[in-house]
MIRO-455733 format. One line per 2 residues: number of its first residue (from 1); for each residue y, z, x of N, C-alpha, C, O. Coordinates in nm, 3 decimals. Example, Ala and Ser with C-alpha at 12.3 -4.5 7.8 and 13.67 -1.06 7.14 Angstrom:
1) -0.569:0.780:1.319:-0.450:0.780:1.230:-0.330:0.780:1.320:-0.332:0.846:1.424 | -0.225:0.708:1.285:-0.106:0.714:1.367:0.003:0.787:1.290:0.114:0.804:1.341 $
This chain:
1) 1.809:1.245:1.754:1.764:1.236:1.615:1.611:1.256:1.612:1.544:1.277:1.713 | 1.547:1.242:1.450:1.418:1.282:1.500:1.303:1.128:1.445:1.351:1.042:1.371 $
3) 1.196:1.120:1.482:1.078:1.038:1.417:0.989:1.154:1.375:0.955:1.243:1.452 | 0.947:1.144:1.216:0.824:1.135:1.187:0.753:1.088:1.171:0.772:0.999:1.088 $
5) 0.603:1.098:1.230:0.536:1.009:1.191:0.429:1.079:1.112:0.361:1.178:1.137 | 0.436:0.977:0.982:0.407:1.066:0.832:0.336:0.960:0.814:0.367:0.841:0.821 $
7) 0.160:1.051:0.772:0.014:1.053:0.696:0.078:1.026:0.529:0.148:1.109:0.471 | 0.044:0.915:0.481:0.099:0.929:0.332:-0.025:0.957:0.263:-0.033:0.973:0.141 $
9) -0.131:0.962:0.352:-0.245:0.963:0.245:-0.322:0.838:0.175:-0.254:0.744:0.216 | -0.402:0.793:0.109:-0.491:0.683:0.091:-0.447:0.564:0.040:-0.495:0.450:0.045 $
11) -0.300:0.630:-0.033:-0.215:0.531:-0.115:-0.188:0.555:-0.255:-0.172:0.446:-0.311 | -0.180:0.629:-0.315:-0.139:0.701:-0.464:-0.010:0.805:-0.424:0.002:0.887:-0.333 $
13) 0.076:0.766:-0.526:0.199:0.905:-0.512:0.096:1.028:-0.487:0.098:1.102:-0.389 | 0.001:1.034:-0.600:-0.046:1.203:-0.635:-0.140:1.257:-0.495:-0.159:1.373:-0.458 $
15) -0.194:1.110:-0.425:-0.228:1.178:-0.305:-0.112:1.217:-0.154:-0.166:1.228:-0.044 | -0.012:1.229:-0.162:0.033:1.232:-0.063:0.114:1.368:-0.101:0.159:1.409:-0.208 $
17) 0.115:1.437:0.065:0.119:1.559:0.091:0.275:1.595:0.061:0.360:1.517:0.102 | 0.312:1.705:-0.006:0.469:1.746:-0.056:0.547:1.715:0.100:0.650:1.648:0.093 $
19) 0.505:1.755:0.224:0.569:1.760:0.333:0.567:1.597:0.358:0.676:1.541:0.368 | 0.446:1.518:0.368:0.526:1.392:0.346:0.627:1.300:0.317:0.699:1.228:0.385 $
21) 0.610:1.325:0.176:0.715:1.329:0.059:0.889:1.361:0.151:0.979:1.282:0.181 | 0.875:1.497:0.169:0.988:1.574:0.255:1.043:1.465:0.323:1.158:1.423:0.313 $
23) 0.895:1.394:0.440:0.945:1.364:0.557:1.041:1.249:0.498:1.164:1.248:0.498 | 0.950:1.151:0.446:1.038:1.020:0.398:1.184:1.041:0.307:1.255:0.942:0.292 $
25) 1.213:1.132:0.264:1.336:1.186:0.176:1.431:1.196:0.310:1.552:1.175:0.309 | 1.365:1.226:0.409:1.503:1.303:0.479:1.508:1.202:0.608:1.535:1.235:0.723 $
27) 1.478:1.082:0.565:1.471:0.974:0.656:1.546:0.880:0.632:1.567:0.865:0.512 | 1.609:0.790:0.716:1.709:0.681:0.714:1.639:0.586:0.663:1.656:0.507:0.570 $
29) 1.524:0.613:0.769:1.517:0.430:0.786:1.310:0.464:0.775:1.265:0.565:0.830 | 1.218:0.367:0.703:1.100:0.398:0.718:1.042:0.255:0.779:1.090:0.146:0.748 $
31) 0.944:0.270:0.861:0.904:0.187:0.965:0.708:0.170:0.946:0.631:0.265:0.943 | 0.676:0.046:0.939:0.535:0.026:0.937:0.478:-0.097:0.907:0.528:-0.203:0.872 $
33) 0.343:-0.057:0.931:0.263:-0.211:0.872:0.282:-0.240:0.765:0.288:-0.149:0.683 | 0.299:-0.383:0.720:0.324:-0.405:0.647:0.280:-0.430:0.491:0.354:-0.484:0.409 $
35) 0.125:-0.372:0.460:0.095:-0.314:0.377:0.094:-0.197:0.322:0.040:-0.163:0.216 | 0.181:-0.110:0.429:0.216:0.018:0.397:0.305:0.077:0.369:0.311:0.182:0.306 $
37) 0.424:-0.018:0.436:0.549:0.000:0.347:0.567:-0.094:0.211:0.652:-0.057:0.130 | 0.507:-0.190:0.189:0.480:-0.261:0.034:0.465:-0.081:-0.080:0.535:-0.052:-0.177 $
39) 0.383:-0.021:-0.035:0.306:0.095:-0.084:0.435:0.192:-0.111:0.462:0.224:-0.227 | 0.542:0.254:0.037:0.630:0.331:0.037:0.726:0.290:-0.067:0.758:0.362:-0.161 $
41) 0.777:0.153:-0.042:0.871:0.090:-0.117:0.854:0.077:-0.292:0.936:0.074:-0.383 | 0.710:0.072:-0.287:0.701:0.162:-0.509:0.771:0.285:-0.502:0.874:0.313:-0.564 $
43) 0.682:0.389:-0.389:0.705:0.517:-0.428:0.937:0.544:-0.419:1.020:0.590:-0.499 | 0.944:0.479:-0.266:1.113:0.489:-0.253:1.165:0.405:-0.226:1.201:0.375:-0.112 $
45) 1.183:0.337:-0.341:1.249:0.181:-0.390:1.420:0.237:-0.269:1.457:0.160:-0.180 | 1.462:0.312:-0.283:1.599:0.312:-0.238:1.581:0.300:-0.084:1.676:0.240:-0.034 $
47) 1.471:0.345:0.019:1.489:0.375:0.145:1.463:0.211:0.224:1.386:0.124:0.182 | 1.550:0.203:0.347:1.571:0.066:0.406:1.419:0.072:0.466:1.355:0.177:0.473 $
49) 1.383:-0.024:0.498:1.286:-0.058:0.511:1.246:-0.157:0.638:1.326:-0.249:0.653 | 1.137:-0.152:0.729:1.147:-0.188:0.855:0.942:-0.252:0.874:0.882:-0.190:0.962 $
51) 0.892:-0.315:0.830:0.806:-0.363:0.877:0.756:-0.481:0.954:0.815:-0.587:0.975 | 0.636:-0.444:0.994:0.545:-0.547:1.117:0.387:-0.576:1.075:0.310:-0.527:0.992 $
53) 0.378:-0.669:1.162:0.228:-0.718:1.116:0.127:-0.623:1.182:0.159:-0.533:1.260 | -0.002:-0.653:1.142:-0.144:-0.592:1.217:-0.138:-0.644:1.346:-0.107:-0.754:1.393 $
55) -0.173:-0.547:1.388:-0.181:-0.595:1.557:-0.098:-0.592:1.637:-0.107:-0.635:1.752 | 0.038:-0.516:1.564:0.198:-0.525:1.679:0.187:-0.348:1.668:0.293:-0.301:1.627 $
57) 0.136:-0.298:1.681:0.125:-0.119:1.707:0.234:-0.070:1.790:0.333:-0.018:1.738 | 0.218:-0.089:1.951:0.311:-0.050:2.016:0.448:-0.144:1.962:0.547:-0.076:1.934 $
59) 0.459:-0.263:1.948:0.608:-0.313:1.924:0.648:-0.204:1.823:0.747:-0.135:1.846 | 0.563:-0.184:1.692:0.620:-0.088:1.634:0.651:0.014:1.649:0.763:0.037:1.604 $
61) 0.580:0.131:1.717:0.645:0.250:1.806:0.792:0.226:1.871:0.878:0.311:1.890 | 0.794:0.143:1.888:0.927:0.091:2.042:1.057:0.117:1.873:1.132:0.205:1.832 $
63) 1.017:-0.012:1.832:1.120:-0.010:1.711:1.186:0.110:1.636:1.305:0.128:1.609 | 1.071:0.192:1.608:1.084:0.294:1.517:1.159:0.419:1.644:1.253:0.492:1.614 $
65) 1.109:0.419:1.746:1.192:0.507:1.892:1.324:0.466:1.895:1.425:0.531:1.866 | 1.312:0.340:1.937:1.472:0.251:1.964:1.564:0.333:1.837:1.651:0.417:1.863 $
67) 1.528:0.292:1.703:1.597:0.308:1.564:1.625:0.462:1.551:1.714:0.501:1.476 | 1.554:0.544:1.620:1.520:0.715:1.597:1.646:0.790:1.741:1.675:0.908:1.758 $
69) 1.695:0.665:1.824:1.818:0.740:1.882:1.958:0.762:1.802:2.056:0.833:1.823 | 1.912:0.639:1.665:2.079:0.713:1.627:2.061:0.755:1.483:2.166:0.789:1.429 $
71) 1.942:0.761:1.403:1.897:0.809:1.288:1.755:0.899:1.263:1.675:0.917:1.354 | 1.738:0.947:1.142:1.643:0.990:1.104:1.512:0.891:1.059:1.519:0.839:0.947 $
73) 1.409:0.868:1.133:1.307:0.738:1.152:1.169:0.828:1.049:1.130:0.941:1.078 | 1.128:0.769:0.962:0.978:0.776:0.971:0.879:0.647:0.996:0.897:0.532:0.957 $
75) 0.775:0.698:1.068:0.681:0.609:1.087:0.613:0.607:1.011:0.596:0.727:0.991 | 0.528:0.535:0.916:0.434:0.544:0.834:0.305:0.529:0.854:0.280:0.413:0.887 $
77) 0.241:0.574:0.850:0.075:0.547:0.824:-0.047:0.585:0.713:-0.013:0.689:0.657 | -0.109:0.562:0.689:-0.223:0.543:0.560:-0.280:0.691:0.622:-0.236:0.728:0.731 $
79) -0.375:0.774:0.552:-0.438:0.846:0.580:-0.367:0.970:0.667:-0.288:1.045:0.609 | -0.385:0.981:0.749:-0.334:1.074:0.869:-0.297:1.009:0.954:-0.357:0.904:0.980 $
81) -0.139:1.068:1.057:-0.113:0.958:1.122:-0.196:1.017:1.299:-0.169:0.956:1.403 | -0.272:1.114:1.296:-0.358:1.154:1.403:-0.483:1.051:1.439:-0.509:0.990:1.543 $
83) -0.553:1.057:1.297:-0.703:0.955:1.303:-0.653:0.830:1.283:-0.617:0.788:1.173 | -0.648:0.768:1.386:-0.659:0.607:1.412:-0.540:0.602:1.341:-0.531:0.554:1.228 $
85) -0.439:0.655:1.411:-0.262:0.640:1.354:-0.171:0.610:1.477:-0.196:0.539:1.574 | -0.088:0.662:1.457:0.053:0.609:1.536:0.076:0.738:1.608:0.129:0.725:1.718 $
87) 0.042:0.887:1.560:0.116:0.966:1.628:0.096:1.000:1.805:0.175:1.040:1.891 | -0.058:0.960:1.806:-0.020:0.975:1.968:-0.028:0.858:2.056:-0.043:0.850:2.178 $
89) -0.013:0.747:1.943:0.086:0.670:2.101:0.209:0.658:2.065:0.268:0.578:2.137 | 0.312:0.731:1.938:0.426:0.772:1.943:0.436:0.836:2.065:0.495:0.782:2.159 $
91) 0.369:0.980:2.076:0.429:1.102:2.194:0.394:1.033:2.307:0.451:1.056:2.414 | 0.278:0.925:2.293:0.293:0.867:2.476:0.441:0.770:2.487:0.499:0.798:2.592 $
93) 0.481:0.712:2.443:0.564:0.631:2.451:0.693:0.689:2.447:0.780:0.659:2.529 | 0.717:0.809:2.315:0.804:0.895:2.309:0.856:0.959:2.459:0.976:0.985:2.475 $
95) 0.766:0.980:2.558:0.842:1.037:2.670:0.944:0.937:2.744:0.986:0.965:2.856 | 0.988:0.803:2.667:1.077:0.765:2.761:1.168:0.764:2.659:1.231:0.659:2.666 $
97) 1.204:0.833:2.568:1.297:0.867:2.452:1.328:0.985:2.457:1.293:1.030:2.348 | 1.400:1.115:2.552:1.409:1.240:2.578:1.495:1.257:2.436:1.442:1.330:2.352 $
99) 1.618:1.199:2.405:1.656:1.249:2.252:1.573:1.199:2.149:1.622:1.236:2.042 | 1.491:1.145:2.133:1.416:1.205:1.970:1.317:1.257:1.955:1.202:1.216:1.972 $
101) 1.350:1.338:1.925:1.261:1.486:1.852:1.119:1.407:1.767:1.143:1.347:1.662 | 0.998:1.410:1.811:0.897:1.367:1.730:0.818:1.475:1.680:0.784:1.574:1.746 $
103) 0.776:1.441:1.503:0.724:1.546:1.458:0.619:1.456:1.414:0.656:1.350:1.363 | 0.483:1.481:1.427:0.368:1.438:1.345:0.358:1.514:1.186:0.378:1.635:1.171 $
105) 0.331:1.443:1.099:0.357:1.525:0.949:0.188:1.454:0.921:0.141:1.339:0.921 | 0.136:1.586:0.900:-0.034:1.560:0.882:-0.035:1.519:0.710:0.041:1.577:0.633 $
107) -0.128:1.416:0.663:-0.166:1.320:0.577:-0.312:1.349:0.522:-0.390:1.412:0.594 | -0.349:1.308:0.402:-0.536:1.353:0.351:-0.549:1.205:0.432:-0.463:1.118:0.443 $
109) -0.684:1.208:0.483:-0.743:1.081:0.527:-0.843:1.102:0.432:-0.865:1.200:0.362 | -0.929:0.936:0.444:-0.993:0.875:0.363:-1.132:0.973:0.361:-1.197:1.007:0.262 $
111) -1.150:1.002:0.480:-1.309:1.107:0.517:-1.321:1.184:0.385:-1.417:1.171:0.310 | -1.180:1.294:0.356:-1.153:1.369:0.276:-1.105:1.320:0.124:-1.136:1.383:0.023 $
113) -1.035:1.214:0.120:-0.983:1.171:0.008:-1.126:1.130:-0.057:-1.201:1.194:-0.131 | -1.133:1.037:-0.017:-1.337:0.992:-0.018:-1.449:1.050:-0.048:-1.538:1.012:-0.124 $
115) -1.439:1.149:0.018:-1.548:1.281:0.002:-1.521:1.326:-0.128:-1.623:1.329:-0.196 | -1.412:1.365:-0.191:-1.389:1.427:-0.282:-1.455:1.300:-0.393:-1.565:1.312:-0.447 $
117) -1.379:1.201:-0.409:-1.451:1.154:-0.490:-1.603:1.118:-0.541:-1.636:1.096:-0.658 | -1.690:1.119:-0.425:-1.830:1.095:-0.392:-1.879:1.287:-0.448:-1.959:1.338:-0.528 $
119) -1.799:1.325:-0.372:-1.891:1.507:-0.423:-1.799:1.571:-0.264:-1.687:1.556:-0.215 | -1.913:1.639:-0.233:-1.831:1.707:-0.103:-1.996:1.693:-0.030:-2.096:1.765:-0.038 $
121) -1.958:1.530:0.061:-2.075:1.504:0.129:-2.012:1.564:0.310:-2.054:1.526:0.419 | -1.904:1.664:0.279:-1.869:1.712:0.431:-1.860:1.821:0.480:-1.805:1.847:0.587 $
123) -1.924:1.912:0.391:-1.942:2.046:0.358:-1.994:2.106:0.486:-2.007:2.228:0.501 | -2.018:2.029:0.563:-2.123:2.041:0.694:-2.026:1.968:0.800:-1.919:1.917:0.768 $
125) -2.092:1.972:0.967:-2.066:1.977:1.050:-2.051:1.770:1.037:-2.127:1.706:0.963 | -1.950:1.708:1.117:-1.926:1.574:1.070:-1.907:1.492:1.199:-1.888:1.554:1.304 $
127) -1.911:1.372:1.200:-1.845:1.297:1.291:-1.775:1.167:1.243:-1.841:1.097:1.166 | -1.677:1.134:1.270:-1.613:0.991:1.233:-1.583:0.888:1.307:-1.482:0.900:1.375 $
129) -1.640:0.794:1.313:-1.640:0.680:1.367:-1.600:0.558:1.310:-1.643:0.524:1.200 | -1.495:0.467:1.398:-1.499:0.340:1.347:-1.526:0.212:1.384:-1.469:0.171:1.485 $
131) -1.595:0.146:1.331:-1.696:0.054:1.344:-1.576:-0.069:1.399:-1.646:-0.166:1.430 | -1.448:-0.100:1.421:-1.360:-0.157:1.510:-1.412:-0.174:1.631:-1.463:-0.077:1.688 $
133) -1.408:-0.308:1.695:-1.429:-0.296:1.828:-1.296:-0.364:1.929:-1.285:-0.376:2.051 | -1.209:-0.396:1.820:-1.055:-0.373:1.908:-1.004:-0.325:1.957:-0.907:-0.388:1.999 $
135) -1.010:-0.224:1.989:-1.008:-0.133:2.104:-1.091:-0.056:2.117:-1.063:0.015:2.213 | -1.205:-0.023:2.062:-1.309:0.016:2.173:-1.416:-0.075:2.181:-1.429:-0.168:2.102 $
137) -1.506:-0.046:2.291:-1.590:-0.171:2.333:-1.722:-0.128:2.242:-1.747:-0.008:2.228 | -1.814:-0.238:2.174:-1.909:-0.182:2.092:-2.034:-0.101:2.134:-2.115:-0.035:2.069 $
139) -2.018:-0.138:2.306:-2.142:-0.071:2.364:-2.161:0.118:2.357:-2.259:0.194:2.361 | -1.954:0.145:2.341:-1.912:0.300:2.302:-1.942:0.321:2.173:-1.978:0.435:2.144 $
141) -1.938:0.239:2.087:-1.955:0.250:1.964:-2.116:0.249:1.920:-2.155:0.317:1.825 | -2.178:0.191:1.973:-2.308:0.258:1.935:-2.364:0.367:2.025:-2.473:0.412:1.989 $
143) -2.315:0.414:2.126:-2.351:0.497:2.182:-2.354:0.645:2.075:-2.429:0.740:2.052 | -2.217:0.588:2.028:-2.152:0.730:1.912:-2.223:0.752:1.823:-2.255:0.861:1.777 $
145) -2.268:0.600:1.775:-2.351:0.608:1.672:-2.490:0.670:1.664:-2.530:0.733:1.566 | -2.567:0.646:1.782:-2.669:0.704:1.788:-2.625:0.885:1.843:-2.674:0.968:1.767 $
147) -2.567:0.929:1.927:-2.502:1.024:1.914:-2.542:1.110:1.848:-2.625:1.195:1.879 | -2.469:1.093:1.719:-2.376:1.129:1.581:-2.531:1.152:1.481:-2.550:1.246:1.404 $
149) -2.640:1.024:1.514:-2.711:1.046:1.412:-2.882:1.144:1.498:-2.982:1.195:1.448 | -2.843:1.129:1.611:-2.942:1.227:1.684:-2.907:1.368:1.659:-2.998:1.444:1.624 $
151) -2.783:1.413:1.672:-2.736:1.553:1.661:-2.754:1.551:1.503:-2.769:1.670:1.474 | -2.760:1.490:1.408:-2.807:1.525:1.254:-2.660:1.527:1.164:-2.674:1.580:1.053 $
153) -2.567:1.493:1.184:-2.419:1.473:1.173:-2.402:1.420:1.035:-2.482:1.332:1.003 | -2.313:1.457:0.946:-2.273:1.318:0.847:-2.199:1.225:0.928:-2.137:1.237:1.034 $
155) -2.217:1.147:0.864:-2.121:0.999:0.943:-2.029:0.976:0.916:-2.021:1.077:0.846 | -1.943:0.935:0.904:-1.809:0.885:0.834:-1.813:0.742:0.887:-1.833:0.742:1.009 $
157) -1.802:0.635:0.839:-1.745:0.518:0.904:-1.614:0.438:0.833:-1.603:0.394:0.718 | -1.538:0.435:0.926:-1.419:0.384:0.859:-1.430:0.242:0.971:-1.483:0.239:1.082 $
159) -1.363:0.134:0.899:-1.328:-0.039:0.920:-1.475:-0.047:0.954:-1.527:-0.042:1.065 | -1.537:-0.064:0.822:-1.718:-0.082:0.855:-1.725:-0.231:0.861:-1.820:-0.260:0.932 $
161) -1.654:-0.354:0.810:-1.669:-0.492:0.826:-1.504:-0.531:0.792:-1.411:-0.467:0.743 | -1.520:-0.670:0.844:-1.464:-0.801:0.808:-1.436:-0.877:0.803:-1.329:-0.834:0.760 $
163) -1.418:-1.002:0.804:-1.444:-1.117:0.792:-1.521:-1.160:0.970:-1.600:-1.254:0.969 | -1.504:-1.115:1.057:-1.518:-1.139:1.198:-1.667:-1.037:1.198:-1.763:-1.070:1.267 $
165) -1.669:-0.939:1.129:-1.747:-0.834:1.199:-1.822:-0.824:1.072:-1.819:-0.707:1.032 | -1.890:-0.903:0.995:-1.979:-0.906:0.853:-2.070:-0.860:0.865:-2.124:-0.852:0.755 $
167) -2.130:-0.818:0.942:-2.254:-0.791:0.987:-2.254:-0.635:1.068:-2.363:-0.601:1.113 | -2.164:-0.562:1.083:-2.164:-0.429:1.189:-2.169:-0.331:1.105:-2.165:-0.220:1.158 $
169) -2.176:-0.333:1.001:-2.230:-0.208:0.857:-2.382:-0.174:0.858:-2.431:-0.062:0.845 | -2.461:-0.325:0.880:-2.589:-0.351:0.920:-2.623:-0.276:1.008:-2.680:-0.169:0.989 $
171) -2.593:-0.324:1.113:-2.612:-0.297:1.290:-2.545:-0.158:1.292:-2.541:-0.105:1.403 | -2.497:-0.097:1.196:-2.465:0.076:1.283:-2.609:0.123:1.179:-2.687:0.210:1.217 $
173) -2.625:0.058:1.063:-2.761:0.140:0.971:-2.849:0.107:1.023:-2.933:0.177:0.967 | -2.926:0.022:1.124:-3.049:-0.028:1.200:-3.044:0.043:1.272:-3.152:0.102:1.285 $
175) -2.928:0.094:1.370:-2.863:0.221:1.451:-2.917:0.356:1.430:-2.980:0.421:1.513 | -2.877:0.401:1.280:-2.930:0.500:1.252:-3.046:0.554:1.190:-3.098:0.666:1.187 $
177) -3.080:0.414:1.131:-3.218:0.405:1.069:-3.330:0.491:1.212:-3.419:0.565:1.169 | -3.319:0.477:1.344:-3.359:0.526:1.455:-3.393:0.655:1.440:-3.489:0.709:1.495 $
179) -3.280:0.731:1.331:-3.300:0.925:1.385:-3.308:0.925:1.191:-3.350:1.036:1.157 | -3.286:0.849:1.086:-3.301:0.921:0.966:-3.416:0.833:0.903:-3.472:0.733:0.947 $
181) -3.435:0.907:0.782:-3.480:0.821:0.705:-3.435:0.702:0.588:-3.313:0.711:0.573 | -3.474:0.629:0.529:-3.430:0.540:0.489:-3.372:0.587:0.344:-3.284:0.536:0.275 $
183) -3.442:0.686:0.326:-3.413:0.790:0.147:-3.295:0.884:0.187:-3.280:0.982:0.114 | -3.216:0.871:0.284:-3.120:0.951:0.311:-3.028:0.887:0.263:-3.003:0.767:0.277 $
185) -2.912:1.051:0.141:-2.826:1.002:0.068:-2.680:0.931:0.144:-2.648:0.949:0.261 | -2.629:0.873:0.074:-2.499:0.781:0.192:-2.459:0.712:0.064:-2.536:0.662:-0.018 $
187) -2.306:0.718:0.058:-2.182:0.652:-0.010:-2.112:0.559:0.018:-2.140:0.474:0.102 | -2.037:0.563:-0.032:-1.913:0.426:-0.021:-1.806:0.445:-0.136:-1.835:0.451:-0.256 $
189) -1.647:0.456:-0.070:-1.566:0.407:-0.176:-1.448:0.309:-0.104:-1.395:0.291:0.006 | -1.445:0.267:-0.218:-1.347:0.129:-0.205:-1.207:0.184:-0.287:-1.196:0.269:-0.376 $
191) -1.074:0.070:-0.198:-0.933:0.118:-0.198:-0.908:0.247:-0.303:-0.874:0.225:-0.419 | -0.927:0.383:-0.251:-0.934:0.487:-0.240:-0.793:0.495:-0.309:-0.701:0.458:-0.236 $
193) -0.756:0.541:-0.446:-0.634:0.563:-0.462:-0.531:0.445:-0.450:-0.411:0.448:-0.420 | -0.629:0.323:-0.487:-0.548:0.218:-0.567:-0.612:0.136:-0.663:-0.718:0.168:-0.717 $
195) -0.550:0.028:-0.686:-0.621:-0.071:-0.802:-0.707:-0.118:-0.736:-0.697:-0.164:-0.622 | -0.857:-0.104:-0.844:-0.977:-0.160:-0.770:-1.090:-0.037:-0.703:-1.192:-0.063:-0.640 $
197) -1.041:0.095:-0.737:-1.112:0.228:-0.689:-1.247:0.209:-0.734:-1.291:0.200:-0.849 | -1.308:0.206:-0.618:-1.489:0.195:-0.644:-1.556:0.302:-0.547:-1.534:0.327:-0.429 $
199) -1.660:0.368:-0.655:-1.726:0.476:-0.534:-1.887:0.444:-0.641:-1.910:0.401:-0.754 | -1.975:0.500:-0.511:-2.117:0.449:-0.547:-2.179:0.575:-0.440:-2.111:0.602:-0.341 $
201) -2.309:0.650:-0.464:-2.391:0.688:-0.405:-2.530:0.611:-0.404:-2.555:0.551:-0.508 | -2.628:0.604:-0.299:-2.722:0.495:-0.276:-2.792:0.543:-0.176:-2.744:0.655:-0.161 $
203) -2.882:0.527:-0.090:-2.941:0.587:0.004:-2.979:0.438:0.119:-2.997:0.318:0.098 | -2.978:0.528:0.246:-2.951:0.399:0.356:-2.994:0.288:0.367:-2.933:0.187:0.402 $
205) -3.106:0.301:0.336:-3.215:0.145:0.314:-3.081:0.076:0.215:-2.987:0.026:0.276 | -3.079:0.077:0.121:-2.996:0.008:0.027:-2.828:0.011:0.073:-2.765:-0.086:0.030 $
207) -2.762:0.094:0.141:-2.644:0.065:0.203:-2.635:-0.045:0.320:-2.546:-0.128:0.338 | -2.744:-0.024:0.386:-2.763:-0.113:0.516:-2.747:-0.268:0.448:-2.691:-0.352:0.518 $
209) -2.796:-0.310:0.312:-2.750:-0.426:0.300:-2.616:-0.450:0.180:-2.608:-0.547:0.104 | -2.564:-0.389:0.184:-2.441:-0.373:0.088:-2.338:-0.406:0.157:-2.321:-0.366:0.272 $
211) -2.232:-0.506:0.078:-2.130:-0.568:0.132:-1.988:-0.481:0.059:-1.955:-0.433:-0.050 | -1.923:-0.502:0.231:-1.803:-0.395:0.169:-1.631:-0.450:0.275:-1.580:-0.561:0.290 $
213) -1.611:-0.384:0.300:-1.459:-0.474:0.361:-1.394:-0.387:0.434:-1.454:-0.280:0.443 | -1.258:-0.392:0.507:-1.202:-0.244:0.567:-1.116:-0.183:0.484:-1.019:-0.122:0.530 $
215) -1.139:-0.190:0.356:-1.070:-0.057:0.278:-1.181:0.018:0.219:-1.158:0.106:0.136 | -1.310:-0.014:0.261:-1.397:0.074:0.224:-1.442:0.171:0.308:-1.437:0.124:0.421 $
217) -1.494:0.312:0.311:-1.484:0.392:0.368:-1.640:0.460:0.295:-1.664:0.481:0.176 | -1.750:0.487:0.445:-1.873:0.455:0.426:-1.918:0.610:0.447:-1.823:0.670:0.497 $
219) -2.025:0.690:0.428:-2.040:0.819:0.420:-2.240:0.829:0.423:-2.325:0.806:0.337 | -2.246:0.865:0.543:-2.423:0.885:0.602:-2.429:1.014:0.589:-2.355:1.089:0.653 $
221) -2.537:1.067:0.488:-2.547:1.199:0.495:-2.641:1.245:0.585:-2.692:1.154:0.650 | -2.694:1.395:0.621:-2.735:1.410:0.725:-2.914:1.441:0.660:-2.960:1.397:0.554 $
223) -2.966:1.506:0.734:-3.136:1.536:0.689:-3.126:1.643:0.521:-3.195:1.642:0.419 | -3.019:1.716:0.558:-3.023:1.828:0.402:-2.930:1.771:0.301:-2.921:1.836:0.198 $
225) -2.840:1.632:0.314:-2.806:1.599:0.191:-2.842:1.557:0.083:-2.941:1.483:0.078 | -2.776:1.590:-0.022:-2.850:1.566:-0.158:-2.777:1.495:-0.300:-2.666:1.521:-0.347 $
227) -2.868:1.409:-0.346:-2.780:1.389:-0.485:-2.804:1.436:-0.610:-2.890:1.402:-0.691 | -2.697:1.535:-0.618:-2.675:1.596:-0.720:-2.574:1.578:-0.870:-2.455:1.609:-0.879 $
229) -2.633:1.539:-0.944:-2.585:1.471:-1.064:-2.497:1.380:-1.063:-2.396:1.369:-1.133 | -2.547:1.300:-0.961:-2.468:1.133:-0.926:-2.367:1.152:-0.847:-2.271:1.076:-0.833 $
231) -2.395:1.307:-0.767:-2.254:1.305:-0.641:-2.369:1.341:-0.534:-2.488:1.372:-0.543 | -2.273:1.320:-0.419:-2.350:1.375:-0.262:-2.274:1.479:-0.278:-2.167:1.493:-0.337 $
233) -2.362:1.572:-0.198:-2.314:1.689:-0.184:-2.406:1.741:-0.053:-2.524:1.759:-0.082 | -2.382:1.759:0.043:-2.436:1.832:0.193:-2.423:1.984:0.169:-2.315:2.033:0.136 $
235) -2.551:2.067:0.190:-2.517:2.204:0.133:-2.467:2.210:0.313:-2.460:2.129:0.406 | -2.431:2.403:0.285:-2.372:2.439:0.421:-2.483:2.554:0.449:-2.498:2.605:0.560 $
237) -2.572:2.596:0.314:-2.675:2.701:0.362:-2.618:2.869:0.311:-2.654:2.981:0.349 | -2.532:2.834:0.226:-2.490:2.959:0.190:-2.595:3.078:0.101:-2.592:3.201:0.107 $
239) -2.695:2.980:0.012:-2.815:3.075:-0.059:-2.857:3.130:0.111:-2.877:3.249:0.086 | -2.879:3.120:0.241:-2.952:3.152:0.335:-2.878:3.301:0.389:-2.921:3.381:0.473 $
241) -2.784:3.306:0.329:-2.661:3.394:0.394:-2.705:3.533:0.288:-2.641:3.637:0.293 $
């Protein structure tokens, strides 16, 4: 039988991809965290339903594998299930499951869902990072950070704080404060395509002390971004062409 593991996108019916849509229609059984199938279960009140808490990742893979030898499984995830999703430690785990067929079904992530709302602060060359240090160690994480803001990069930061980590929104902008300036344009939107949608443009000095949570999704523009009639917008240099 097969697993998908299906990107629904930020969390709105209207954001999620028709092939999504597909995947979960032609699925038995849908499998996930458990704020994400709360989400599936508006959109497909009829499909059985299989969730787990934060922090059981692999138990959930196993489940949704185990369940995918004798039915049609989707896995669910927010955004894309590639960036900081399920699909590849599905296919690692998947190799001790030779019958089910795994298909990754690509999802808008927040970078993009986000961007759009702010302007198109990604028009340019990008990097995304998340400010999590649950699985990675923070000493990698600022390495990236400085990285990201030496090479002249927009930033993306996704899980910028929370309740444990109140303070690492700070500490990546003191980070970058290093290679930009402080008048450099940089965003923020909050639960992206649900109740409570908040987006703001501001420049780093003033983001560095702004309080935000992990459904907010944070946006460092690079040396040529600009705000243009209350959006960011990163040119790409096309008048140069």
């Amino acid at each position: 039988m097969k697993l998908y593991v299906v990107g629904f996108g930020a969390g709105s019916r209207d954001g999620m991809t028709l092939a999504a849509e597909s995947a979960i229609m032609r699925s038995d059984l849908v499998v996930g965290y458990t704020t994400y199938t709360d989400i599936i279960n508006r959109f497909f009140p009829e499909k059985q339903v299989i969730s787990t808490g934060m922090r059981q990742e692999r138990e959930r893979v196993e489940m949704a594998l185990n369940e995918a030898e004798t039915k049609n499984v989707a896995l669910v995830c927010s955004g894309d299930p590639e960036l900081y999703g399920m699909a590849g430690l599905a296919l690692e785990i998947g190799k001790n499951h030779p019958n089910v067929e795994i298909e990754a079904v690509a999802g808008v992530s927040a970078a993009f869902s986000g961007g759009a709302l702010l302007g198109s602060p990604l028009t340019c060359d990008t990097a995304i990072i998340s400010l999590s240090d649950l699985l990675t160690p923070m000493e990698k994480i600022e390495k990236r950070l400085k990285t990201a803001a030496e090479g002249d990069f927009v930033i993306v930061l996704y899980n910028p704080s929370s309740k444990k980590r109140a303070d690492y929104l700070q500490r990546a902008c003191d980070l970058i404060l290093g290679y930009r300036s402080p008048k450099t344009v940089c965003g923020y939107v909050k639960n992206i395509g649900r109740d409570g949608q908040e987006s703001c443009v501001l420049t780093l000095e003033k983001l560095r002390n702004t309080a935000v949570d992990m459904f907010t999704t944070v946006f460092i523009g690079n040396s040529e971004t600009k705000e243009i009639g209350g959006k960011m917008v990163t040119p790409r240099g096309y008048h140069n062409v």
